[in-house]
Every structure is written in structure tokens, then in C-alpha cells.
C-alpha positions, 0 to 999 in steps of 0.5 A: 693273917695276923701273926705275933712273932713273939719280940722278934727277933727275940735272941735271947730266949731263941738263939738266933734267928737261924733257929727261928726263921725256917719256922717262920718261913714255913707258916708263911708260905703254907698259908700265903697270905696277902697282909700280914699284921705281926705284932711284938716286933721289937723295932724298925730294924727288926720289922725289917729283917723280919721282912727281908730274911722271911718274907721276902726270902724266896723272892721280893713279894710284900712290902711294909707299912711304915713303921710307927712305935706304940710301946714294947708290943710294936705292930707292923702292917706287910703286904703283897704289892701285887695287890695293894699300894701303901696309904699311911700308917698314924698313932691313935691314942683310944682310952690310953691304949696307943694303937697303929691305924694302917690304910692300904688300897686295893689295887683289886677292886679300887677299895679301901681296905 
């Protein structure tokens, strides 16, 4: 699944994450997805919470790729444990556009994904 979550937590259009958590709560669990690439996060922290009070909110299931910066549109890697082990996350830079590269193994199958 790929989800942008729009500068998350994104206060100061939203409110608070109050307001928006429960949104985010009910797209995920209806969908259930086993990775999730979220973009527009706006740090560590932030991917972070985003990890603990959604994701996570029900009980530990995904965990997150480390968190590498490139730019103001921060992309961040999640994943169900149950099913895959972290590998590296690295900055590649392709014609000027900084992007994250995440390797994630699959405990399913031994392949890369």
C-alpha cells in the first residue's frame, strides 16, 4: 500500500492528531496491508508516532525501516513483522531527485522484495 499522509502530523491545517488518527485508523485496518510506503511524513519522530498511535494502535504488528531524510516529502518504509526482516534503507540520488531505496526480506517464500 502506498499512502501519503499529507505532512503528518500536519497540525497546523488539522488540529491535532486526534482529529486525524481515527481516519487514518480506519483506512488501515480495512485495508490491512502488509507494507505500507507513506510519504509526506515530516520527521523521525513523526514517522514514529505515526507508527505507535495508528499503526501499532490495536496491538504491535509493523515495524519501520530506518528513517532516511530526502527533503520535505520524507518517505517512510512500515511492515508487518510476521512476515518480513528489515535489510537497509540508503539515499540514492537519480538525475537530482533524492530518493529512499528500502530492502525488506521476506520471511515468506526467502525472497527479496
Amino acid at each position: 500500500m502506498t499512502y501519503n499522509i499529507l505532512e503528518y502530523p500536519n497540525t497546523w491545517e488539522y488540529g491535532d492528531t486526534t482529529y486525524r488518527n481515527p481516519y487514518f485508523r480506519t483506512v488501515i485496518s480495512s485495508v490491512n496491508p502488509d507494507i505500507i510506503a507513506a510519504q509526506e511524513i515530516k520527521s523521525a519522530a513523526e514517522a514514529d508516532g505515526f507508527l505507535t498511535n495508528v499503526l501499532n494502535s490495536f496491538g504491535e504488528t509493523y515495524l519501520m525501516a530506518t528513517f532516511v531524510a530526502n527533503g520535505s516529502d520524507n518517505n517512510v518504509l512500515y511492515y508487518k513483522q510476521s512476515k518480513f526482516a528489515f535489510i537497509s534503507a540508503s539515499l540514492v540520488n537519480s538525475s537530482g531527485h533524492p530518493t529512499v531505496e528500502f530492502k525488506i526480506y521476506s520471511e515468506i517464500g526467502r525472497a527479496h522484495v
